[in-house]
DSSP file (Angstrom, degrees, kcal/mol; ACC not computed):
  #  RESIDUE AA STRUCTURE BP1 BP2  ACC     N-H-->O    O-->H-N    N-H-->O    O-->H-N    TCO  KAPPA ALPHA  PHI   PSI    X-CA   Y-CA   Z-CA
    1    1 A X              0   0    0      0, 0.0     2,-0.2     0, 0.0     8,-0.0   0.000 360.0 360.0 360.0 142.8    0.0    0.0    0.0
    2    2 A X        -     0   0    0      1,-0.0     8,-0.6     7,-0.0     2,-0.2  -0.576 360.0-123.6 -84.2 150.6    1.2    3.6   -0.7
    3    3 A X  B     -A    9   0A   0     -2,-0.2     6,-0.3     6,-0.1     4,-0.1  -0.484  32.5 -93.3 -85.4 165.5    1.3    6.1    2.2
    4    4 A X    >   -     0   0    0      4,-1.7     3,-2.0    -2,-0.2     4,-0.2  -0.185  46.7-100.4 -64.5 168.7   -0.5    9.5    2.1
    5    5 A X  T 3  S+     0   0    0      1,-0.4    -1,-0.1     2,-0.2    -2,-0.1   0.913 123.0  67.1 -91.1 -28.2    1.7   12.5    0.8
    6    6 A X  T 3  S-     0   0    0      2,-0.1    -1,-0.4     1,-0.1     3,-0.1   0.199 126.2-103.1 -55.9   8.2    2.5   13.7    4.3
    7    7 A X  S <  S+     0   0    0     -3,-2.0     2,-0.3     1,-0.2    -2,-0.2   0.824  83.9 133.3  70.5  39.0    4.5   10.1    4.6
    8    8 A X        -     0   0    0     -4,-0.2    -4,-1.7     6,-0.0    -1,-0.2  -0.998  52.9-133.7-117.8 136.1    1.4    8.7    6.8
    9    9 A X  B     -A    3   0A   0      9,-0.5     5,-0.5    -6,-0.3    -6,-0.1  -0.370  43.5 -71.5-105.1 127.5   -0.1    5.4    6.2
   10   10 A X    >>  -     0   0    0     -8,-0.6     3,-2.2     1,-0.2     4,-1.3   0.043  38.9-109.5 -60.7 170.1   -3.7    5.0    6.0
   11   11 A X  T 34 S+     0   0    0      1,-0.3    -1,-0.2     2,-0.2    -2,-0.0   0.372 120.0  51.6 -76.7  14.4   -6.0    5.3    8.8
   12   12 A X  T 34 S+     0   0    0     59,-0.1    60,-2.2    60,-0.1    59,-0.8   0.557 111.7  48.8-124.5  18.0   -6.7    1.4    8.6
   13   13 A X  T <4 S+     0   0    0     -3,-2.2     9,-0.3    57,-0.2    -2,-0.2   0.840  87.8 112.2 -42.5 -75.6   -3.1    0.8    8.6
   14   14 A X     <  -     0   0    0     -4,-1.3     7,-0.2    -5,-0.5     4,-0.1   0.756  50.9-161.5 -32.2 134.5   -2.5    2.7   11.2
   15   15 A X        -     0   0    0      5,-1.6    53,-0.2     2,-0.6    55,-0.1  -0.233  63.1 -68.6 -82.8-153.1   -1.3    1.3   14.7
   16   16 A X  S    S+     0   0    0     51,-2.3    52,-0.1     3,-0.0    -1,-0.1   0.991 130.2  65.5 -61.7 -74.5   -1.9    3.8   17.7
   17   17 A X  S >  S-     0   0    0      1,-0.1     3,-1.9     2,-0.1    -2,-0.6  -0.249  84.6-141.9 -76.8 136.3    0.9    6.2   16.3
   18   18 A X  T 3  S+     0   0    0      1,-0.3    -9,-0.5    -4,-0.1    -3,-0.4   0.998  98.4  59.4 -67.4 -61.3   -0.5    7.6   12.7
   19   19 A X  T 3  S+     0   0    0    -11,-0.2     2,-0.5    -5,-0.1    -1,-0.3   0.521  95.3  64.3 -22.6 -18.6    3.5    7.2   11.5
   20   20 A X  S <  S-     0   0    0     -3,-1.9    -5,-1.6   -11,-0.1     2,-0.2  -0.993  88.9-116.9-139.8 143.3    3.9    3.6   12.0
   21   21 A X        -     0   0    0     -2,-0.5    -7,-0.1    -7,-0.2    -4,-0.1  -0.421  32.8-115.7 -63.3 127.4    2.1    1.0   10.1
   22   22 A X        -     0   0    0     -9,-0.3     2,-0.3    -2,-0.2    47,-0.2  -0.356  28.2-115.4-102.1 154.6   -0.3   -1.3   12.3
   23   23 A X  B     -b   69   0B   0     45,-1.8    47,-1.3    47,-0.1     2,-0.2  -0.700  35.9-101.1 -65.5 125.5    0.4   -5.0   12.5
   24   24 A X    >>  -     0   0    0     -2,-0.3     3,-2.5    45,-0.2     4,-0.6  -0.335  31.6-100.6 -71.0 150.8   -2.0   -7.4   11.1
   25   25 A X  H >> S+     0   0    0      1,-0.3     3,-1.9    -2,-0.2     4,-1.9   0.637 119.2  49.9   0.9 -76.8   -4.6   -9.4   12.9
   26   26 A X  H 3> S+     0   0    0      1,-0.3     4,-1.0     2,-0.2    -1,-0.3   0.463 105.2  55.5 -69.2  -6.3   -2.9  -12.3   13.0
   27   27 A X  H <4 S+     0   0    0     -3,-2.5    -1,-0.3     2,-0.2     4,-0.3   0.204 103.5  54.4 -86.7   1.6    0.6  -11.0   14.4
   28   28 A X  H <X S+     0   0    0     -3,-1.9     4,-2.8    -4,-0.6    -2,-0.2   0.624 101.1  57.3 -99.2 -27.9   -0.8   -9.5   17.2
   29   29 A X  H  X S+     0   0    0     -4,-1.9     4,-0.9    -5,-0.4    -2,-0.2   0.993 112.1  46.1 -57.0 -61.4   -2.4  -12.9   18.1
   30   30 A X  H  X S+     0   0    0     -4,-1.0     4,-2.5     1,-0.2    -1,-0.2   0.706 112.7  52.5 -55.2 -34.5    1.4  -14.3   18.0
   31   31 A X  H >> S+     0   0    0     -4,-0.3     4,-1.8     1,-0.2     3,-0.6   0.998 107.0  45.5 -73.0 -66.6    2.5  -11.5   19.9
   32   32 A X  H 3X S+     0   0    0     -4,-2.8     4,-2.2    29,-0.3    -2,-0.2   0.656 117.8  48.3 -19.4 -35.0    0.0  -11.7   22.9
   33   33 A X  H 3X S+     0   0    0     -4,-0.9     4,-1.7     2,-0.1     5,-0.2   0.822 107.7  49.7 -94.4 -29.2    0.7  -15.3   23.1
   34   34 A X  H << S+     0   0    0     -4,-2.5    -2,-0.2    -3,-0.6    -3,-0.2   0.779 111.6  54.0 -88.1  -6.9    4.6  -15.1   22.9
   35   35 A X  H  X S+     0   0    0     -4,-1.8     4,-0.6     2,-0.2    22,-0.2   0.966 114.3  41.8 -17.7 -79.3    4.2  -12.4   25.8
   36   36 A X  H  X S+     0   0    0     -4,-2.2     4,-3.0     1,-0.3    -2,-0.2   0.660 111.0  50.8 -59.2 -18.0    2.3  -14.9   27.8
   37   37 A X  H  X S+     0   0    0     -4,-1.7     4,-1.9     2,-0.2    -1,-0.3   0.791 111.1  51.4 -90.2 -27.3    4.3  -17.9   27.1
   38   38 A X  H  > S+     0   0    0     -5,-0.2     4,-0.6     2,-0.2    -1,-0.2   0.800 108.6  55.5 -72.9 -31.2    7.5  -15.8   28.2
   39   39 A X  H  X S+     0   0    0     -4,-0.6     4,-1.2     2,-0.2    15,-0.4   0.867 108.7  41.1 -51.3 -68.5    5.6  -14.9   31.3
   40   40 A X  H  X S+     0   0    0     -4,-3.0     4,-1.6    13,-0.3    -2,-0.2   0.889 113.7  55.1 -88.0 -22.4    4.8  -18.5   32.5
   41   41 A X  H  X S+     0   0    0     -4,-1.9     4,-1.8     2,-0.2     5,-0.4   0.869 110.2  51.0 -50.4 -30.1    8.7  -19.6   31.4
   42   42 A X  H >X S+     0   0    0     -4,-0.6     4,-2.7     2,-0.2     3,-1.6   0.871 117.8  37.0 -48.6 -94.2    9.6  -16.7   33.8
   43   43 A X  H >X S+     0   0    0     -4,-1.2     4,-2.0     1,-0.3     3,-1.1   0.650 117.0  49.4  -3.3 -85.7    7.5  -18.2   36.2
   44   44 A X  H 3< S+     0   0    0     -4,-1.6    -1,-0.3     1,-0.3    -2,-0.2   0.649 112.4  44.7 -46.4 -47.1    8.2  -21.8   35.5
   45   45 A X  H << S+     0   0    0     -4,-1.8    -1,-0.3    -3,-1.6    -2,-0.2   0.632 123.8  40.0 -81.3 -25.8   12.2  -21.6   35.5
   46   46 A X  H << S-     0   0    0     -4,-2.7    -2,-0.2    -3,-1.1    -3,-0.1   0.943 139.0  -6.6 -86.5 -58.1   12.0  -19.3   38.9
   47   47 A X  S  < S-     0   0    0     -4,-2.0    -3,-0.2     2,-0.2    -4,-0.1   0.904  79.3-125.9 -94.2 -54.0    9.3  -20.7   41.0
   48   48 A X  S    S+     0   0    0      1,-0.4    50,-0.3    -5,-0.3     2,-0.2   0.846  82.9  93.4  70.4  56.0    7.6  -23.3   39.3
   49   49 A X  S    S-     0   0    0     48,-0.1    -1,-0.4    -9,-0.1    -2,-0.2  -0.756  78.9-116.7-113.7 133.6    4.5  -21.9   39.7
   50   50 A X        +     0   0    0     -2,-0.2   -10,-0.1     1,-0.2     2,-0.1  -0.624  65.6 117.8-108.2 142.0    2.5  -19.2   36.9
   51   51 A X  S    S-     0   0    0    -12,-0.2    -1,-0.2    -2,-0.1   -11,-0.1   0.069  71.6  -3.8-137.0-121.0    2.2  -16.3   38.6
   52   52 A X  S  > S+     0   0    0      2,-0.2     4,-1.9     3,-0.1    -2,-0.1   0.477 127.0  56.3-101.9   4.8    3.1  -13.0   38.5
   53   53 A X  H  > S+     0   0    0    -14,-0.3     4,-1.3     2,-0.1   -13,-0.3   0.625 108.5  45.4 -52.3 -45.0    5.4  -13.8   35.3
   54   54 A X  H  4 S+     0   0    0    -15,-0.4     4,-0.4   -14,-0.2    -2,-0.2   0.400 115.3  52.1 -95.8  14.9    2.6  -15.2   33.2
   55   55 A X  H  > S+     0   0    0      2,-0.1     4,-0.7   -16,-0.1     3,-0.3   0.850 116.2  42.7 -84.7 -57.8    0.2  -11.8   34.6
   56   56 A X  H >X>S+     0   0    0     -4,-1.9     4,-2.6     1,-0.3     3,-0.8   0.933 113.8  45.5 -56.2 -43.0    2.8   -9.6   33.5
   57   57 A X  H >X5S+     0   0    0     -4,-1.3     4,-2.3     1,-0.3     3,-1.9   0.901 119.8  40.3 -64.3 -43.9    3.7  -11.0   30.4
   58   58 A X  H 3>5S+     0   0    0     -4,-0.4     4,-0.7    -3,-0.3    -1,-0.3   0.446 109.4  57.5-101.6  -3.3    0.0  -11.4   29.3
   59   59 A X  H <X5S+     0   0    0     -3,-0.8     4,-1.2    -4,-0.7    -1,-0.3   0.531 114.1  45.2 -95.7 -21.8   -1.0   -7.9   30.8
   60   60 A X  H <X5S+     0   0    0     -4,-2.6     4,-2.3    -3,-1.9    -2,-0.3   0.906 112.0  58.4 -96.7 -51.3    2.1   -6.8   28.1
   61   61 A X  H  <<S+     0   0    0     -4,-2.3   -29,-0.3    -5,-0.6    -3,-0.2   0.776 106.3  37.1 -37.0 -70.5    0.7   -8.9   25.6
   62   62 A X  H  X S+     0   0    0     -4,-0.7     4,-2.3   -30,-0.2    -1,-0.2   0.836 114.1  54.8 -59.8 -59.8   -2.6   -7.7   25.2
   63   63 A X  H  X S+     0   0    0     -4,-1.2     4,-1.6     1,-0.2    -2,-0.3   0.805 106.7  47.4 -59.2 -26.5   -1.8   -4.2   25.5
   64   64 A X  H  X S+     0   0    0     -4,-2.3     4,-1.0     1,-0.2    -1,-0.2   0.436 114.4  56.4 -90.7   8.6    1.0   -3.9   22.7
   65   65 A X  H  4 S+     0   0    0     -5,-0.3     4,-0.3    12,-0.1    12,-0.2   0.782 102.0  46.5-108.2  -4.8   -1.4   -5.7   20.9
   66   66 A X  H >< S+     0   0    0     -4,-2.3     3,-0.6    11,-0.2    -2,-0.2   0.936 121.1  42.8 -19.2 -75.8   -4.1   -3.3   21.4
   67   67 A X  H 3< S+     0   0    0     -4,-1.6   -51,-2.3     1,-0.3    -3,-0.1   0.791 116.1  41.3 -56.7 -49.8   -1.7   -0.7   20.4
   68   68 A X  T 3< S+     0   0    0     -4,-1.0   -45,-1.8   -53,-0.2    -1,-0.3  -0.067  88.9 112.0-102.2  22.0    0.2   -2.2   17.5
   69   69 A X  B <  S-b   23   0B   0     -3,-0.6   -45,-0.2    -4,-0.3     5,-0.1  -0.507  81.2 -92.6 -79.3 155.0   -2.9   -3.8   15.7
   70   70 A X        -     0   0    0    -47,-1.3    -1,-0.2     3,-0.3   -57,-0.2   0.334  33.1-123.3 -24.7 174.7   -4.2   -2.4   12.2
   71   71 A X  S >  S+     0   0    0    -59,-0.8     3,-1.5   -49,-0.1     4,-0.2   0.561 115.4  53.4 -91.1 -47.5   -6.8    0.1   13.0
   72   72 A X  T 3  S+     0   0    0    -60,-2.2   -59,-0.1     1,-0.3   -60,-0.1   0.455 114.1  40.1 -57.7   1.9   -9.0   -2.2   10.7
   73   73 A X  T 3> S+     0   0    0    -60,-0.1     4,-0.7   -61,-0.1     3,-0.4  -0.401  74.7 114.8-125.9  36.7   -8.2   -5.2   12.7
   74   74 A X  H <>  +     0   0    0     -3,-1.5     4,-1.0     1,-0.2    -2,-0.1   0.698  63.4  75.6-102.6 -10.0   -8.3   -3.6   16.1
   75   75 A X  H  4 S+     0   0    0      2,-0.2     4,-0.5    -4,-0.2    -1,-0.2   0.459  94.0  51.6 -66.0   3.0  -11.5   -6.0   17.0
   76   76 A X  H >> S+     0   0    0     -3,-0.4     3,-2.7     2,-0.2     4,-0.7   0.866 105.3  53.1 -91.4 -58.6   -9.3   -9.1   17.4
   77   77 A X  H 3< S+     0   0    0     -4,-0.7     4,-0.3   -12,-0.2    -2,-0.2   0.702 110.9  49.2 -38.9 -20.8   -7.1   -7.2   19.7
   78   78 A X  T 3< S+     0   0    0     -4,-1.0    46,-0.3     1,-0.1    -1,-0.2   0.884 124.2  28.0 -52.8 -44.7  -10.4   -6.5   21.6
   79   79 A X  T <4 S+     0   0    0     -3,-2.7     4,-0.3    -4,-0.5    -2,-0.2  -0.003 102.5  76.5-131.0   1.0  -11.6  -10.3   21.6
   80   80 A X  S  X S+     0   0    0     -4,-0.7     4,-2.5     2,-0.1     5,-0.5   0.782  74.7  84.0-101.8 -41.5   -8.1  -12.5   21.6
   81   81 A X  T  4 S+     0   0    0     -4,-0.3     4,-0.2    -5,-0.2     5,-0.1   0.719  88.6  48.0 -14.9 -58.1   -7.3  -11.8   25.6
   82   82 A X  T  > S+     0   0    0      2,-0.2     4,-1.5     3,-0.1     3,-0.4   0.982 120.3  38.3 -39.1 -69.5   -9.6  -14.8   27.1
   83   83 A X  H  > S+     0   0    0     -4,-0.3     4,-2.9     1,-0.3     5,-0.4   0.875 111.3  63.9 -65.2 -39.3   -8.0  -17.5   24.4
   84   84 A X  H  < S+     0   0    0     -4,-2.5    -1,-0.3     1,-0.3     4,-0.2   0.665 110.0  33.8 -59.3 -13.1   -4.9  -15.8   24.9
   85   85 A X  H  > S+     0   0    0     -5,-0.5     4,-1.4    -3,-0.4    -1,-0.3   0.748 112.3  56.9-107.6 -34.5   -4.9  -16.8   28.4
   86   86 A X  H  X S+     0   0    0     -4,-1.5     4,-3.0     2,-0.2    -2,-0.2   0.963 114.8  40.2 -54.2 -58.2   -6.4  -20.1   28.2
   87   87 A X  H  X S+     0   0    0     -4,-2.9     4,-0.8     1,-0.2     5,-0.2   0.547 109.7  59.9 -93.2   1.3   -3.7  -21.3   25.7
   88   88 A X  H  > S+     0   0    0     -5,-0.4     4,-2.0    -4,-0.2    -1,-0.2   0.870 111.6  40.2 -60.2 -51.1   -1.0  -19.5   27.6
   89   89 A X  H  X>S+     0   0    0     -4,-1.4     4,-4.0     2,-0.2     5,-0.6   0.971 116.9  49.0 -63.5 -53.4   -1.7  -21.6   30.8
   90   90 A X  H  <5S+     0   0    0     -4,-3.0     4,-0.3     1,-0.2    -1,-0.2   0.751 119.6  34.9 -73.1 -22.9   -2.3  -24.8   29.0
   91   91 A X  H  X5S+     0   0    0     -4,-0.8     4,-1.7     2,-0.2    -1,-0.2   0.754 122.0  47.2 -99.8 -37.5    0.8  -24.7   26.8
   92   92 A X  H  X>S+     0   0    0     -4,-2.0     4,-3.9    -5,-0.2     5,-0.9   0.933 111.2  53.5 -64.7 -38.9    3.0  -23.0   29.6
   93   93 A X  H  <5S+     0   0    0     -4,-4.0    -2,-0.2     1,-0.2    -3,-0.2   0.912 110.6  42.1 -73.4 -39.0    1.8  -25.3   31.9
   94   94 A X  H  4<S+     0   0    0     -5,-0.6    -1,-0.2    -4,-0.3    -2,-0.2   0.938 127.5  31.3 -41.5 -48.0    2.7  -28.3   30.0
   95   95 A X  H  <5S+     0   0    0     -4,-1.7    -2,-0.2    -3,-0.2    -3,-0.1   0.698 133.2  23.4-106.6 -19.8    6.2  -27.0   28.8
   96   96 A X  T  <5S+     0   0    0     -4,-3.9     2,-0.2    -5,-0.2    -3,-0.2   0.671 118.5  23.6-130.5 -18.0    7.4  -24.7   31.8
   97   97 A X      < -     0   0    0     -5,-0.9     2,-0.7    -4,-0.1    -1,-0.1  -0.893  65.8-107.2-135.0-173.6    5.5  -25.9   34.8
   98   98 A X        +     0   0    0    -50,-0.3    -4,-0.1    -2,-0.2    -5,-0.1  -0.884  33.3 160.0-115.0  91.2    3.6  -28.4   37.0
   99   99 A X        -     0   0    0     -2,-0.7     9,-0.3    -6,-0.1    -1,-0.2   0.502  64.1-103.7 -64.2 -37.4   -0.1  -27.7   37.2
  100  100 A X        -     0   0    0      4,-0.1     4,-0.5     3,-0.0     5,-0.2   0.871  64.6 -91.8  93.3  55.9   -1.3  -31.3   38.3
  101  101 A X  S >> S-     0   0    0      3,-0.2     3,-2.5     2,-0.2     4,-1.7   0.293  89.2  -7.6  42.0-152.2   -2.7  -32.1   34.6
  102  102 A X  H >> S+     0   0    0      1,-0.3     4,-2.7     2,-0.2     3,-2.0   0.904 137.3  48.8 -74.9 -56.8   -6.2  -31.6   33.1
  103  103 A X  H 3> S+     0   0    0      1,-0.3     4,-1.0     2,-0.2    -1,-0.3   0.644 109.8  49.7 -74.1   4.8   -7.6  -30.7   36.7
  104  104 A X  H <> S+     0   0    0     -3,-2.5     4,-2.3    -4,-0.5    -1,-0.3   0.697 112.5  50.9 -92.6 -26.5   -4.8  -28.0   37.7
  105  105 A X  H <X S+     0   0    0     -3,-2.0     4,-4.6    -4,-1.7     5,-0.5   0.974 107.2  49.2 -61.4 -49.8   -5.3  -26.4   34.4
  106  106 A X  H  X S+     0   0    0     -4,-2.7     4,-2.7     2,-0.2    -1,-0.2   0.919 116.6  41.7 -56.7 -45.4   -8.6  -26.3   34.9
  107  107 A X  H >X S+     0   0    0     -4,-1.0     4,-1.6     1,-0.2     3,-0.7   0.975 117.6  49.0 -43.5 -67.3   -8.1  -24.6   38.6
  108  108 A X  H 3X S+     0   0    0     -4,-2.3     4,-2.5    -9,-0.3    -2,-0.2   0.864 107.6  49.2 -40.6 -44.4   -5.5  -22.5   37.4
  109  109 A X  H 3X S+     0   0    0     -4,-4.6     4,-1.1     1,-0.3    -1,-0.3   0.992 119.7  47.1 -62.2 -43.8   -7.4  -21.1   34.1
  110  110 A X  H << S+     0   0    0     -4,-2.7    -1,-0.3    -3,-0.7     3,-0.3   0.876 110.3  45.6 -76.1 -18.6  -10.3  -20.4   36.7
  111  111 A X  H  < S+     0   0    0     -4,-1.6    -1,-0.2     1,-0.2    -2,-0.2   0.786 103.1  68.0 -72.7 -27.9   -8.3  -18.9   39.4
  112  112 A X  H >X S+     0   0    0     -4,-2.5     3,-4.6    -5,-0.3     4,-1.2   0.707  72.5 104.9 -58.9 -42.7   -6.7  -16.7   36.5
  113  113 A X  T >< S+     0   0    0     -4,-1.1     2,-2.3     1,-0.3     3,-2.0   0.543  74.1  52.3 -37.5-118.3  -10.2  -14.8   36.0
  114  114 A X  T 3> S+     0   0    0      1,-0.3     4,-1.6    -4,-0.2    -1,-0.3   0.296 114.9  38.5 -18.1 -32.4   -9.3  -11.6   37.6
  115  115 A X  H <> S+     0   0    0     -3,-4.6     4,-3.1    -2,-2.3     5,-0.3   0.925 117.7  51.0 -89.9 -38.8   -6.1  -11.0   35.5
  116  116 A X  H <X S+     0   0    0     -3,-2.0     4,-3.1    -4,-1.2     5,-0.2   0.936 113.7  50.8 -48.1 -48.2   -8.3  -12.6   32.3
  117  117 A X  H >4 S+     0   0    0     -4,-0.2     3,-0.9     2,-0.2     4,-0.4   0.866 116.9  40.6 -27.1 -89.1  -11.0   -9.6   33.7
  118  118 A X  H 3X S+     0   0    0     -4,-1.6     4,-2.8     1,-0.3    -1,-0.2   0.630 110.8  52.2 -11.7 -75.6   -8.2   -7.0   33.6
  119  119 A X  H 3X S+     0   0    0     -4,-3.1     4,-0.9     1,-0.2    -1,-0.3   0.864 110.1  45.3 -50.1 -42.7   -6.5   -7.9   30.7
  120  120 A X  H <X S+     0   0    0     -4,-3.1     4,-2.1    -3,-0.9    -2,-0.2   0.731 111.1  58.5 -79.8  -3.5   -9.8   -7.8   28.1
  121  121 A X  H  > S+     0   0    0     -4,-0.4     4,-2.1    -5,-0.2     5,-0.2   0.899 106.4  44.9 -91.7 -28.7  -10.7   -4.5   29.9
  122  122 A X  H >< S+     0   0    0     -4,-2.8     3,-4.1     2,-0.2     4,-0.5   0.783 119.5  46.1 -43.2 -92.1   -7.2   -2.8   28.8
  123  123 A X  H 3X S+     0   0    0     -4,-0.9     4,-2.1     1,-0.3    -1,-0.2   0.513 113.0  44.6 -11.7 -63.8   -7.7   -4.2   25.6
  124  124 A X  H 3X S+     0   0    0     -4,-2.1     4,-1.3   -46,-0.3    -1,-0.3   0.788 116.1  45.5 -58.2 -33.8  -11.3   -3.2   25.1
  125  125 A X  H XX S+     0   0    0     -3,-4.1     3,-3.6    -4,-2.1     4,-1.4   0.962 112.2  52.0 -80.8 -74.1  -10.8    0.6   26.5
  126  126 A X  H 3> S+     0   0    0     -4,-0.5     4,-2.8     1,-0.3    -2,-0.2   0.693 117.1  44.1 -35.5 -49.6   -7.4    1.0   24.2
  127  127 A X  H 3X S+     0   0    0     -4,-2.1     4,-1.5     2,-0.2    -1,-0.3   0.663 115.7  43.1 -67.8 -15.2   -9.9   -0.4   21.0
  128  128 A X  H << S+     0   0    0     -3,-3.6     4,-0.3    -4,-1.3    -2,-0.2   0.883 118.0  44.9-101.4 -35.7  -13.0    1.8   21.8
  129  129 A X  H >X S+     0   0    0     -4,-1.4     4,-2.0     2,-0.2     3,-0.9   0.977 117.4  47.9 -82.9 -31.6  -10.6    4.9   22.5
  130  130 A X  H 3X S+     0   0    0     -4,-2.8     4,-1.8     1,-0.2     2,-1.3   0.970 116.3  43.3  -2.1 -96.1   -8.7    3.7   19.0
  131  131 A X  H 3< S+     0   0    0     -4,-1.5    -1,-0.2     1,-0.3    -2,-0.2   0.434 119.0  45.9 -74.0  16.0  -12.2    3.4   17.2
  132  132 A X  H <4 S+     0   0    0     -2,-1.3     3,-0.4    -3,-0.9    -1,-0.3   0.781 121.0  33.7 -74.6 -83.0  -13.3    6.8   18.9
  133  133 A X  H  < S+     0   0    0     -4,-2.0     2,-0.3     1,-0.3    -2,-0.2   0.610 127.2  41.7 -78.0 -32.6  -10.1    8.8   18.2
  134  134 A X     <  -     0   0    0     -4,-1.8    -1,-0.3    -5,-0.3    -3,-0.1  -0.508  69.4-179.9-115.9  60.3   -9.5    7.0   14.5
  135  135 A X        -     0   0    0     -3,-0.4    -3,-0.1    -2,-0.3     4,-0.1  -0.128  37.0-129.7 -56.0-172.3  -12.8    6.5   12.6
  136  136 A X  S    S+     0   0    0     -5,-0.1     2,-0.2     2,-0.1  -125,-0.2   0.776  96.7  72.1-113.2 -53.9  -12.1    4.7    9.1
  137  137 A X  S    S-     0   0    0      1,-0.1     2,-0.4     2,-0.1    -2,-0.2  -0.475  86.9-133.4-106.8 114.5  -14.5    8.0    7.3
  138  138 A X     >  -     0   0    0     -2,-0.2     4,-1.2     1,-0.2    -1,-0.1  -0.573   8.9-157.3 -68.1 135.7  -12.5   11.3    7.4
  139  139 A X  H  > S+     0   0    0     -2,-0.4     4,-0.7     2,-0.2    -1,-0.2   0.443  88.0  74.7-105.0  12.7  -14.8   13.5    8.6
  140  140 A X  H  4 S+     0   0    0      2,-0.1     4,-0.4     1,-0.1     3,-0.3   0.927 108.3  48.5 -68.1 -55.1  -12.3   16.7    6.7
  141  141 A X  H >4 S+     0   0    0      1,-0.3     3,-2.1     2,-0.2     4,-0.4   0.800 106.0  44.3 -50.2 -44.0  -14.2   14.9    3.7
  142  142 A X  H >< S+     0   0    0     -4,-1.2     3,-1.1     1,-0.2    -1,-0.3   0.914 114.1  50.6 -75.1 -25.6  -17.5   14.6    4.3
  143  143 A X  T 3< S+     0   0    0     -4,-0.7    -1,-0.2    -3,-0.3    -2,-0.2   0.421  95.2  80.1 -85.5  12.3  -17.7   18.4    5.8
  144  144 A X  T <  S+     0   0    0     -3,-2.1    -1,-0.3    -4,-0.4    -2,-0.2   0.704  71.4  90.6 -95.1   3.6  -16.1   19.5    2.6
  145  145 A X  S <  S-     0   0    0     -3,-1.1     2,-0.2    -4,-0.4     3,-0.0  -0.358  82.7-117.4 -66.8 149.7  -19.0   19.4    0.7
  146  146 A X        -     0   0    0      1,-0.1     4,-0.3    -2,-0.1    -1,-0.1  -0.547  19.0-122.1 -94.4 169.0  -21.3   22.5    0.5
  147  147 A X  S >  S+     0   0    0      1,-0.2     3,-2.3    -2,-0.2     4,-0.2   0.977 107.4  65.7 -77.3 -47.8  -24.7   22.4    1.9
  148  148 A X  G >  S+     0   0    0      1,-0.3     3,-1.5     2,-0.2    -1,-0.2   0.684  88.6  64.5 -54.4 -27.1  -26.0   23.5   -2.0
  149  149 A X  G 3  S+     0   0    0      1,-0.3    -1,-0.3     2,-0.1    -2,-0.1   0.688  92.0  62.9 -87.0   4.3  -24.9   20.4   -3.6
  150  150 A X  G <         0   0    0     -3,-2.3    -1,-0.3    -4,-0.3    -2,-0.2   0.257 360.0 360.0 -82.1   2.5  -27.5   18.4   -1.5
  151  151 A X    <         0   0    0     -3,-1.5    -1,-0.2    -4,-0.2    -2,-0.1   0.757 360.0 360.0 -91.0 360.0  -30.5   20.2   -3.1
């Protein structure tokens, strides 16, 4: 895609900063997860327990992908948080700690609900002030029309 003549990318390119080019969908998923998964190796190689490694990491996660998403993609970054946390615990706990198999996951993914809470509300506020502050429809265009060419 070509940029705009001011050397800005369009506004459903756009990440958060109008200057830098948004990530697509499906790289932000990767990003959020490789957060979380760095998070519960923290965890897992210090304590052996996911903690406050796989919070941070998935609390980082979520927000840069918020941030660095498309504008036109910014509903995945809304709506990936939950799965991103489900399959962070189930694959971290598998590779980086000891959970106590199907029915420690299960605790753990349910004990997790406050940071899951947390996380989708960052996400969700960053995309609704995104899809506030950056509609798709310039609104210089539409008000450059004169009121006469409506008759």
């Amino acid at each position: 895609m070509t940029t705009t003549g001011s050397g800005r990318f369009p506004l459903a390119d756009a990440s958060v900063f109008r200057n830098v080019r948004g990530w697509p969908s499906w790289a932000v998923i990767v990003l959020a997860l490789a957060l979380t998964l760095a998070g519960t190796a923290v965890d897992g190689f210090t304590t052996g327990v996911l903690a406050w490694g796989l919070r941070l990491g998935f609390y980082a996660g979520v927000v840069l992908a918020a941030i660095m998403v498309r504008r036109a993609s910014i509903f995945t970054a809304m709506v990936q948080p939950p799965l991103v946390l489900v399959v962070g615990i189930v694959i971290g706990g598998m590779l980086f700690a000891d959970i106590g198999g199907l029915y420690g996951t299960a605790l753990k993914i349910i004990g997790t609900f406050p940071t899951m809470a947390i996380g989708t509300a960052a996400a969700v506020l960053i995309g609704l002030i995104r899809i506030l502050a950056q509609p798709l429809k310039s609104a210089a265009r539409s008000s450059t029309r004169s009121p006469a060419s409506h008759a």
